[in-house]
Phi, psi and omega in degrees: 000130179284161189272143159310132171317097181310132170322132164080026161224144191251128210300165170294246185278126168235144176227115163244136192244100171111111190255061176254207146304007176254276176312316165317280175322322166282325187317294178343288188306303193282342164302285182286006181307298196068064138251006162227146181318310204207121170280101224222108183259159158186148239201140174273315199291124154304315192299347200283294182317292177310293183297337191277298200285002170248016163267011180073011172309317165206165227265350204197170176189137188240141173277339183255146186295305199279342164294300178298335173258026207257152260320102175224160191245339166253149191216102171293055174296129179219045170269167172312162171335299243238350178270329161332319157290349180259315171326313196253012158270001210249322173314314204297326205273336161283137196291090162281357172061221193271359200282155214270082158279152161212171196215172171232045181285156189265342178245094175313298158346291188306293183341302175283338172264350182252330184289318175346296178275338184295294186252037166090332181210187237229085175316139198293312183249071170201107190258105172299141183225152159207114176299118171256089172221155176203203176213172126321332184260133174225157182102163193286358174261355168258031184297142150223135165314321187297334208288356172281342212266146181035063192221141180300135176230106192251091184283142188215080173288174179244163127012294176286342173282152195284148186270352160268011191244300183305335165313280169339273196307343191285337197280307174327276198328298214273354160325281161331339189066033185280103147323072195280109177270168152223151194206145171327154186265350171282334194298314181307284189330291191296313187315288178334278200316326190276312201260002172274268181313297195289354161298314166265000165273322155337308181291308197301318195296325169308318203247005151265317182288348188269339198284358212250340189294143184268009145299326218321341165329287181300315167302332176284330188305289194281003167316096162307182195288333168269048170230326170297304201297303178318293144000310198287345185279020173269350172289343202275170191312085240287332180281328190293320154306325176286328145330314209261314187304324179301316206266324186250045178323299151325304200268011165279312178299318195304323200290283186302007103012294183269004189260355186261333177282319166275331145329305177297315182281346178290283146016293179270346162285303191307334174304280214268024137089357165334059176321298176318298166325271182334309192276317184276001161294280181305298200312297164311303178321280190346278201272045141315267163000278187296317191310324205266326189315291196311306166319304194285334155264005166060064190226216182270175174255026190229169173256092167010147156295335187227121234257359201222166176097193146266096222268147183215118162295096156256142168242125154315137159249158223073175156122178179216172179273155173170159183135184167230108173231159175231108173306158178314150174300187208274147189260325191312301224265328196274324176299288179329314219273303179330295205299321188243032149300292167334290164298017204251160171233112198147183168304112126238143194275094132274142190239179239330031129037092172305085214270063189254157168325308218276298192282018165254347195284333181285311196277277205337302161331325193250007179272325162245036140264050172069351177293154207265105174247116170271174240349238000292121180213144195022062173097340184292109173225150190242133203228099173253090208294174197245336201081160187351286204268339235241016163273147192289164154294114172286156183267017127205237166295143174270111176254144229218008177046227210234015181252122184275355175290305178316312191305290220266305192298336175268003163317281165304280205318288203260026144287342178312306236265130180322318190244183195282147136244139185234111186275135179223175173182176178323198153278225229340287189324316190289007197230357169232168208301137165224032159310323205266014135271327181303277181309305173290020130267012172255343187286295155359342189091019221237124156287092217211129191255161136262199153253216157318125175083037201009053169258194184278160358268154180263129149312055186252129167318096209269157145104036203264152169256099053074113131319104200285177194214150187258079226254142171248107199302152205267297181212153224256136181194138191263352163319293144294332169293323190274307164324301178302330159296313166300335174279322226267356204259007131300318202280126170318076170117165182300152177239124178243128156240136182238148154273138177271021166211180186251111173244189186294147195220040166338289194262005144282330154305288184299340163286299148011294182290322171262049194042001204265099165334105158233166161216154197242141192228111165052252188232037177240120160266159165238143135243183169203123226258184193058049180245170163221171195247129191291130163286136184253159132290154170210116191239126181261118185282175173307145151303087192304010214237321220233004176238358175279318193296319157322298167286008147259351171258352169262340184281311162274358210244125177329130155082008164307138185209115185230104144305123183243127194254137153051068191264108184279171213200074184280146121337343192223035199219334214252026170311283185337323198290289188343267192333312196258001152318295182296331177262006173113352181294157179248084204235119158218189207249126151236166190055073174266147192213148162275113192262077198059023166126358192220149169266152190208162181192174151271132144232156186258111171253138203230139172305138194207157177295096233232150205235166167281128155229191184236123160273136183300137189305324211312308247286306225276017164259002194238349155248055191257336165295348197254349216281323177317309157337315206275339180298305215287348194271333183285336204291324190239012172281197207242149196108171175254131171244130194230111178244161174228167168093003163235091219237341179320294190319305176313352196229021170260212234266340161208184180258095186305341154291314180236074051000273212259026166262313193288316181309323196245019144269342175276346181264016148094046223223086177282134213223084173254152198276066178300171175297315180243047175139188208220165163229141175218106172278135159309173190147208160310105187258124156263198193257178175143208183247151182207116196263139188237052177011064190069004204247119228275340169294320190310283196345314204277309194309291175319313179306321152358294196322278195332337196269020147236359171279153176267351181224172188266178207249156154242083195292123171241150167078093185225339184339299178309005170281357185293316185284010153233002193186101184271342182257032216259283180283300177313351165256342166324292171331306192301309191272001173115016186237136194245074132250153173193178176310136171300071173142010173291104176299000000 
């Protein structure tokens, strides 16, 4: 067999068969490419034939099929479906040498079953292709070289195919600048048959049944835009469609079956008046779209600031603080409110509501367990709860964005749950630890696989009976305590988790709020299962997570006053206020109030002279989300600041000890790196460059920084603060600290 031509040496002959907008376009593309000697079409249509060659689609078109393909080293079909089976009897009888076929049909299946008979077997170098792309235009006078670029090219070898021939066509496509995949050929038909075909057969059939109506005047007079737009794919080419329906008959039918079957339950909400049916339906529907968009690009569930690149924060040095501002809710408190909103029987009413990655990564989990959830719009979210027992099986893996809170809290939840689950999240989330849930739910009984290292994704098994269990957490993290508790309203018999430190207590509070018994002895919770959970209101205060950058930037910046309004202030949440206390800041709390079950209060912070101290171990569970912040405040006291005892920090979203070690040696800040914490003399801050390796606190910190730098700061990879704080540089703006995107007018 002769070998193929290796990239970036140029092919002989390419021959395309059917000079339509497909076959024109690849002719085209590959034709101005120049990779191949000669580009040769040919067409039944004379006029098809004359326009490819005086629009420069291909270089030359032969009236005979064997004329045009003789020493060709690529041969393109791109006829119809159903023209397709007379095409490759007329080919089987021609001497093709070595040359590579591929076709560009939408019904895979067919393809691979008529060359099959056509040429006694499936040819060893005939690779199915199918571009999912088009126009409004059709025909050989609408080819563009172009129409491939960043558009799906879905290759569907068999087994038997050769593998320099598959090299070849896959390598032709990204020419094109095609996303080229590749996938099995029954599988391609169905996909194809749910999100192609049945979409246009929907369209056609729609727009042949209003038209048939003897209003139809009036419907068309008054059609609005999403109906022109649904409509519009009834414009394509009506044999061609009859063809691709013929061909891929089966796997059309199986698709409209089940559309028909939700059809029907839709049908039947609207009779009996099913609101709940409806509402959970639209309610899916909305973020159906973007969720899965998002998946399939593996990003956040908010839109980046930036969508692509390296996104870079410059901050100006200098300025002060002032003002009155209120931070985003709680992010902590916002995860929680989903998971036992969900569960709850009953309503519940939540208000501010963090509309951040992570806690939207959370409400999506439970959306696709059947909860019926409204908004989130401006802070709102409405939970029409299921109870205990009353979650779905999803229909496939909960991918989970970048979030590890989700992660770790849907853990506990779904070792519970009768069916299988698969927790899945981003490249950062698969690279952190979830062993320390893994194992005490397996002491519980819970089946649950990892991956290397117990990181993601998780495996969990359903239908396990869960043991309660008496667990002494190792490190102290309310991550694992609140999992093992959400395991435990499962479990046969009490579940007590003690901690060896005091952490944040959300979700004791909030079962709390949600009727649900729990009791706590010291630095021990109990559940005890067979209680059930109430639907509540629930209003969620700012986030004390997302008020440390404020308050360490009012704190440092000369002449500075700052207000945070109705800011919550759990006890097991205000280590940070402790801390910069402890270094001398003038922080206090006014109009404290109780919000559903939290304490909440304003607070005022006034500039003040801030000193090195050694942090207290008690402290350091209770601020362990602020300590980046917390560097910069040391970055500019007078003095050593020594923290131990947090090793925790190495294992978030990146390893924020020497993250933020690196950071503030290049602005000229000394700094060393412990296994479990850091040392920092105070001093001077310059300007420079500083990377916050995705991680959306480094980011937020370094801005900090500037309003005490002598230069300015330049932050990269900052696109992830949109997943706690979306609103982050506008409120910078608002109170005075001048950062904002780099090239941002």
């Amino acid at each position: 067999m002769t070998p193929l031509p290796q990239a970036g040496r140029a092919l002989g002959r390419l021959v395309v068969v059917g000079l339509g907008l497909i076959g024109g376009s690849f002719a085209k593309g590959l034709r101005e490419k120049g990779l191949f000697g000669e580009v040769v079409g040919f067409d039944l249509d004379p006029q098809s034939r004359r326009l490819a060659v005086e629009q420069g689609v291909v270089d030359r078109c032969e009236t005979d099929l064997a004329a045009a393909c003789r020493a060709a080293d690529v041969i393109q079909l791109a006829v119809p479906i159903l023209a397709m089976e007379k095409l490759l009897a007329e080919l089987a009888r021609l001497d093709l040498g070595n040359a590579v076929l591929t076709d560009v049909g939408s019904a895979k299946g067919n393809v691979v079953r008529a060359a099959g008979e056509a040429f006694g077997e499936m040819p060893a170098r005939f690779v199915p292709g199918h571009p999912i792309a088009g126009s409004e235009r059709s025909g050989v006078e609408a080819a563009d070289g172009g129409l491939f670029r960043r558009h799906k090219v879905i290759l569907t070898p068999l087994a038997s195919t050769d593998g320099e021939a598959l090299a070849l066509v896959d390598r032709l496509w990204r020419e094109l600048g095609a996303d080229v995949e590749h996938m099995e050929v029954e599988h391609h038909d169905q996909v194809l048959a749910a999100t192609s075909h049945l979409p246009h057969l929907l369209a056609f059939g729609l727009v042949d049944s209003l038209a048939k109506r003897s209003e139809n005047l009036e419907i068309f007079r008054y059609a609005a835009g999403g109906f022109r737009d649904f409509t519009r794919i009834a414009g394509s080419d009506p044999v061609m469609w009859h063809d691709i329906f013929l061909a891929n008959r089966d796997a059309v039918l199986r698709t409209l079956d089940a559309f028909r079957g939700d059809l029907d339950a839709l049908r039947e909400a609207i009779d009996s008046g099913d609101g709940h049916q409806l509402l959970g339906v639209f309610t899916r529907a909305r973020v159906a779209r973007e969720h899965f968009g998002k998946i399939l690009a593996r990003r956040a569930y908010v839109d980046s600031v930036q969508a692509n690149g390296d996104l870079v924060f410059l901050a100006q040095p200098g300025g002060r603080v002032s003002g009155s501002i209120r931070v985003p809710g709680d992010k902590s408190i916002s995860h929680r409110s989903i998971v036992l909103g969900s569960l709850a029987e009953g309503t519940t009413e939540i208000d501010g509501f963090l509309e951040g990655e992570d806690a939207l990564a959370t409400l999506q989990a439970f959306r696709d367990m059947g909860v019926v959830i409204e908004g989130p719009h401006h802070g709102r979210v409405i939970i029409h709860g299921v109870g205990l027992h009353g979650l779905k099986a999803p229909p496939g893996p909960l991918y989970l964005g970048n979030s590890g809170t989700s992660m770790r809290l849907l853990s506990g939840l779904l070792a519970a749950q009768p069916f299988d689950s698969v927790l899945t999240g981003d490249e950062s989330l698969s690279k952190r630890p979830m062993g320390r849930i893994a194992e005490p739910l397996r002491q519980m009984g819970a089946q649950i696989e990892t991956a290397a290292d117990g990181r993601p994704p998780l495996s969990i098994r359903g239908g396990q009976r869960l043991q309660g269990l008496n667990y002494a957490m190792p490190m102290a993290s309310a991550q694992v305590k609140s999992c093992l508790l959400l395991a435990g309203l499962y479990a046969a018999g009490n579940t007590s988790v003690t901690e060896p430190a005091p952490t944040r207590d959300h979700t004791e509070r909030m079962l709390r709020g949600f009727g649900y018994p729990l009791a706590v002895d010291g630095a021990t919770v109990t559940v005890e299962p067979g209680h059930r959970l109430r639907a509540c209101a629930i209003e969620v205060p700012a986030d004390i997570s997302s008020a440390a950058f404020f308050l360490v930037a009012a704190s440092i910046a000369e002449g500075s006053e700052l207000l945070l309004r109705h800011v919550g202030v759990n006890p097991t949440r205000t280590g940070v206020i402790d801390i910069l206390r402890l270094m001398g800041a003038d922080i206090t709390l006014e109009n404290p109030r109780d919000v559903g079950g939290e304490p909440v209060a304003d607070i005022r912070v006034r500039a003040a002279r801030l000193q090195g101290i050694e942090i207290p171990r008690h402290l350091v569970p209770l601020a362990i989300d602020e300590f980046p912040v917390l560097f910069i405040a040391a970055a500019v006291a007078s003095g050593r600041t020594v923290l131990r005892g947090a090793e925790e920090l190495r294992v978030k979203e990146s390893d924020r000890i020497q993250v933020m070690a690196d950071g503030l040696l290049a602005l000229g800040v000394k700094s060393e790196a412990t296994a479990d914490g850091i040392v920092i003399e105070g001093g001077n801050l310059g300007g420079g460059e500083v990377y916050s390796h995705g991680d959306h606190r480094i980011a937020m910190a370094f801005s900090v920084a500037a309003l005490r730098a002598s230069a300015p700061i330049r932050i990269h990879d900052c696109a992830n603060v949109a997943t706690s704080f979306p609103n982050f540089l506008a409120l910078a703006a608002e109170v005075g600290i001048r950062v904002s995107e780099e090239g941002a007018s």
